[in-house]
N, CA, C and O atoms as CSV, one atom per row, in Angstrom:
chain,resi,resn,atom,element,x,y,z
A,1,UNK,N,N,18.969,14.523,-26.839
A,1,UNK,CA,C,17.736,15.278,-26.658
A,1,UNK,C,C,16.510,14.395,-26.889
A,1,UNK,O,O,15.469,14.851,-26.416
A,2,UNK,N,N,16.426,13.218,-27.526
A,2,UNK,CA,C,15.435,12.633,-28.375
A,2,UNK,C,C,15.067,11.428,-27.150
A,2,UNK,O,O,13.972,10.937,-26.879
A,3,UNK,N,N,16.590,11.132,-26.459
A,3,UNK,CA,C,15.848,9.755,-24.896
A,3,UNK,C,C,15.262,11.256,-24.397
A,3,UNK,O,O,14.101,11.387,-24.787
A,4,UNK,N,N,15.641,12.161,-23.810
A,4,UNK,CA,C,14.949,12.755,-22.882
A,4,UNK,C,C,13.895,12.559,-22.918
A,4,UNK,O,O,13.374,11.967,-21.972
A,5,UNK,N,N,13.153,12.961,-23.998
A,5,UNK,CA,C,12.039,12.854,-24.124
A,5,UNK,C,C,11.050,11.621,-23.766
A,5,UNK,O,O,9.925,11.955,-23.393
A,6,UNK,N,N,11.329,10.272,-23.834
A,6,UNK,CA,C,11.061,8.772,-23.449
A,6,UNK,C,C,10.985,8.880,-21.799
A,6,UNK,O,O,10.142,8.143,-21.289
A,7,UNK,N,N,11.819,9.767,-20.836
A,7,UNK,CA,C,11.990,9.715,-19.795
A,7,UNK,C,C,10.955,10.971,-19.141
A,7,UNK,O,O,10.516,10.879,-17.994
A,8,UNK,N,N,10.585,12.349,-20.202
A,8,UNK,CA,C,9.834,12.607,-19.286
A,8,UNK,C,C,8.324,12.033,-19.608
A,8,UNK,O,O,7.380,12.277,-18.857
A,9,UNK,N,N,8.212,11.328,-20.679
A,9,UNK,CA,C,6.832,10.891,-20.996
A,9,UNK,C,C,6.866,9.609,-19.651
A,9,UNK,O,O,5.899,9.253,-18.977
A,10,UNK,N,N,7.748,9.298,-19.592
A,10,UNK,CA,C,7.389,7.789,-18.527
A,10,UNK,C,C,6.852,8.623,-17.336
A,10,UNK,O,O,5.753,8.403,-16.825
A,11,UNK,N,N,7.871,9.789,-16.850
A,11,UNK,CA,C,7.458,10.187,-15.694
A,11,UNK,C,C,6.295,10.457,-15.611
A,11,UNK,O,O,5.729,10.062,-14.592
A,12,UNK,N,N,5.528,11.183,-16.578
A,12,UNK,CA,C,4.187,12.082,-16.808
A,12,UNK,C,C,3.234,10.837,-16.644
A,12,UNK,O,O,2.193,10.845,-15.988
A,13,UNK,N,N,3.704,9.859,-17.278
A,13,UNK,CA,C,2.901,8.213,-16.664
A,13,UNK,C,C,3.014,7.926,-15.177
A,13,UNK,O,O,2.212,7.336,-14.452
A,14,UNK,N,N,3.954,8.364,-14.941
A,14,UNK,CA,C,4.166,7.847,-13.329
A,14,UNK,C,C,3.265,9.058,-12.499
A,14,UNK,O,O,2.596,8.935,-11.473
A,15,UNK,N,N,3.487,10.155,-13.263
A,15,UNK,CA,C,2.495,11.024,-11.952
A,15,UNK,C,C,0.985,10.808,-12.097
A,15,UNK,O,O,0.208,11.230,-11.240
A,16,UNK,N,N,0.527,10.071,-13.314
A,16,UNK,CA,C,-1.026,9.553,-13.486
A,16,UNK,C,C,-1.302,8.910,-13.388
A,16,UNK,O,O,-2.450,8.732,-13.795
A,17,UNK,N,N,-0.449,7.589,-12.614
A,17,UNK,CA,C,-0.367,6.547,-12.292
A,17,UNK,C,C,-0.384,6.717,-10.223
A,17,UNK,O,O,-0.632,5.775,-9.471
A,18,UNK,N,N,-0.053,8.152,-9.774
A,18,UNK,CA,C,-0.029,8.204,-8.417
A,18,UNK,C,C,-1.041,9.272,-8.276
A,18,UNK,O,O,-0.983,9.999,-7.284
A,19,UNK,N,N,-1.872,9.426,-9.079
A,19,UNK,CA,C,-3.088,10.193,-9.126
A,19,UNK,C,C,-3.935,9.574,-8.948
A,19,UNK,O,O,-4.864,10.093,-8.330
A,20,UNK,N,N,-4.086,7.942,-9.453
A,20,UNK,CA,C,-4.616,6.801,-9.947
A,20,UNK,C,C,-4.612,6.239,-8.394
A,20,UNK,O,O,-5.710,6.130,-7.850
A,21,UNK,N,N,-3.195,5.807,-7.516
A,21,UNK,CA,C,-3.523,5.524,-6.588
A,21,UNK,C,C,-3.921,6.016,-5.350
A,21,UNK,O,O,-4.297,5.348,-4.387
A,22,UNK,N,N,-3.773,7.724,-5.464
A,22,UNK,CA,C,-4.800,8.213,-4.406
A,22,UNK,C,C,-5.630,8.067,-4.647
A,22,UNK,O,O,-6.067,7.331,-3.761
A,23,UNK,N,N,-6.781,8.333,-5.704
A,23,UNK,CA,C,-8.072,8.068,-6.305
A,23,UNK,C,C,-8.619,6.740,-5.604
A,23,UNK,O,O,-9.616,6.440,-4.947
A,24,UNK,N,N,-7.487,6.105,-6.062
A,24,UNK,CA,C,-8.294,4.500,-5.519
A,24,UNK,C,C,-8.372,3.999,-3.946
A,24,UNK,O,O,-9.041,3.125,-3.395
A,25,UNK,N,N,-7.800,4.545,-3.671
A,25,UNK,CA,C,-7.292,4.479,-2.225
A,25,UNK,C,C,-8.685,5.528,-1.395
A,25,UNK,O,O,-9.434,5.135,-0.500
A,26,UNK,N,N,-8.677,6.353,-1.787
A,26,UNK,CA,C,-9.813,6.785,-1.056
A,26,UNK,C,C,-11.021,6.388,-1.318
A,26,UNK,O,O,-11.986,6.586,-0.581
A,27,UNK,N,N,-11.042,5.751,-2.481
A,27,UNK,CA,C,-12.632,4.938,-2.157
A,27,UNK,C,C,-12.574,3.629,-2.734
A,27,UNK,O,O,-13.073,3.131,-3.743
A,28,UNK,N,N,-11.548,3.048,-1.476
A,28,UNK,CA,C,-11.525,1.922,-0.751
A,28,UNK,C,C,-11.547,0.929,-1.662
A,28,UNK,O,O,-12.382,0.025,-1.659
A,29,UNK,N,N,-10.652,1.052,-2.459
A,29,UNK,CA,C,-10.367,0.134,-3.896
A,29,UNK,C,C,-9.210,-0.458,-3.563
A,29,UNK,O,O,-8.652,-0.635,-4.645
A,30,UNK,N,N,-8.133,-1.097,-2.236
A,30,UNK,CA,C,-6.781,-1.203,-1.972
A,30,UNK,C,C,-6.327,-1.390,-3.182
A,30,UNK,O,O,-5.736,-0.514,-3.812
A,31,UNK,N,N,-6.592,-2.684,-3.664
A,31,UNK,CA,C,-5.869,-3.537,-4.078
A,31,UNK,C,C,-5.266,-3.233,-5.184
A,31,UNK,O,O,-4.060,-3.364,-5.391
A,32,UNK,N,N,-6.417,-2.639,-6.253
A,32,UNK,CA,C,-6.138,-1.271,-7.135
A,32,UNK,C,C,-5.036,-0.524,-7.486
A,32,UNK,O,O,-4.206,-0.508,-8.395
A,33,UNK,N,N,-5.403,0.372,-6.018
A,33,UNK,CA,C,-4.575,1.148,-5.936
A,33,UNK,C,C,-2.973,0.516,-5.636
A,33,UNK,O,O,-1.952,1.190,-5.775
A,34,UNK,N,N,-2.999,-0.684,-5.271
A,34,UNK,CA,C,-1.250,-1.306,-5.182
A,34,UNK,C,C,-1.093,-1.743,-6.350
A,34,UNK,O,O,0.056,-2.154,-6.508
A,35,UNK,N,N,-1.893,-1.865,-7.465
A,35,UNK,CA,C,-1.596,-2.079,-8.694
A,35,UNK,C,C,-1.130,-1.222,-9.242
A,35,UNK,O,O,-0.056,-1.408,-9.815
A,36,UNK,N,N,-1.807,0.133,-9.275
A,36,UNK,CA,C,-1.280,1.108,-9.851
A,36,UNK,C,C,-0.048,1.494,-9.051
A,36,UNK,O,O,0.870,1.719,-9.839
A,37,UNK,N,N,0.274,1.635,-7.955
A,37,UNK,CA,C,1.631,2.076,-7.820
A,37,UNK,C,C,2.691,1.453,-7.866
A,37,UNK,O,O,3.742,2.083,-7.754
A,38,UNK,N,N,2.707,-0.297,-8.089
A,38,UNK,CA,C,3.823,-0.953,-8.484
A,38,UNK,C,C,3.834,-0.079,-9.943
A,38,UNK,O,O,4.632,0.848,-10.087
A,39,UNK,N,N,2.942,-0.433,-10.935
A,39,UNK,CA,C,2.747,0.369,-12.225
A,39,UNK,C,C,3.815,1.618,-12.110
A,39,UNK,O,O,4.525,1.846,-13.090
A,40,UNK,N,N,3.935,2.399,-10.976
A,40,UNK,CA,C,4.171,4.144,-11.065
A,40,UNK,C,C,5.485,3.390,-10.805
A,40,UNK,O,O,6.068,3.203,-11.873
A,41,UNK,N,N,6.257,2.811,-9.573
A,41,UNK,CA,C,7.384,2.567,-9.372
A,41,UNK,C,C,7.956,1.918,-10.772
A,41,UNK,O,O,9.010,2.498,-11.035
A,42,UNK,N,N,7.692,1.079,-11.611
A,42,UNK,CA,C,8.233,0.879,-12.764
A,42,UNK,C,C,8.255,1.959,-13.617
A,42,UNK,O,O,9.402,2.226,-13.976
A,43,UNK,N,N,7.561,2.542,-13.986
A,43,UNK,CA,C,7.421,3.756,-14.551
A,43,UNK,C,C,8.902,4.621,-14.013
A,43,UNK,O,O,9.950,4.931,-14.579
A,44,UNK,N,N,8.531,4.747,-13.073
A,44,UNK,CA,C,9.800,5.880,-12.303
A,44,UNK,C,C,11.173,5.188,-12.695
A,44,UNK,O,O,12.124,5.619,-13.347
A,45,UNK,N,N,10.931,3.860,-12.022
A,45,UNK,CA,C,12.577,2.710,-12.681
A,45,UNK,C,C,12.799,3.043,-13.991
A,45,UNK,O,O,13.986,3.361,-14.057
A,46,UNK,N,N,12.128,3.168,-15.396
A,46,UNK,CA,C,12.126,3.379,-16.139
A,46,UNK,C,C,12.597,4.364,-16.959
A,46,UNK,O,O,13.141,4.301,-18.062
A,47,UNK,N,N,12.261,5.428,-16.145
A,47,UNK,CA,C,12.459,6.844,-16.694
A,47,UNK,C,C,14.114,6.952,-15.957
A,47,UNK,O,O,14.869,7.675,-16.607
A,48,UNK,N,N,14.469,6.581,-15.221
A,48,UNK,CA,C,15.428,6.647,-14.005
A,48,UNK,C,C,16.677,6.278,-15.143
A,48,UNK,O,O,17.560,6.927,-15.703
A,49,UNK,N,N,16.130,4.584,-15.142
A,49,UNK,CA,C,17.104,3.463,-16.337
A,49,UNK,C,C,17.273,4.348,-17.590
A,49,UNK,O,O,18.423,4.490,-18.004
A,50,UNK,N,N,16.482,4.826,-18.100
A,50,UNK,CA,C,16.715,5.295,-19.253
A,50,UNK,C,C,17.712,6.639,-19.675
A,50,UNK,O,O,18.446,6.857,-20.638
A,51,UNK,N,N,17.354,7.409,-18.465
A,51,UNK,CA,C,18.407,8.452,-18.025
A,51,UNK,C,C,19.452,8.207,-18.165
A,51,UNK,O,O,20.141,9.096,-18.664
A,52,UNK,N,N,20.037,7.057,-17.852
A,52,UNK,CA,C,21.433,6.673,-17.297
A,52,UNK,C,C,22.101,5.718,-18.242
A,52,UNK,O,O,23.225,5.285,-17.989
């Protein structure tokens, strides 16, 4: 019960992390915004890895 918890906090990072790259993305920040979503894809790897 106690990893669960590690996995949904990563996720809850990962969905503010793809909040982060629409945000940036619409005002024309690219590069940013590919920062933040490598960021979210680790995040997600993370929560994924930890699951398992």
């Amino acid at each position: 019960m106690d990893q669960e918890w590690v996995a949904i906090l990563l996720l809850g990072v990962a969905g503010f992390l793809v909040g982060g790259v629409y945000s940036t993305w619409r005002n024309d920040s690219r590069g940013l915004a590919v920062g933040f979503g490598i960021a979210a894809l680790v995040a997600i790897g993370g929560a994924v890895a930890w699951l398992m």
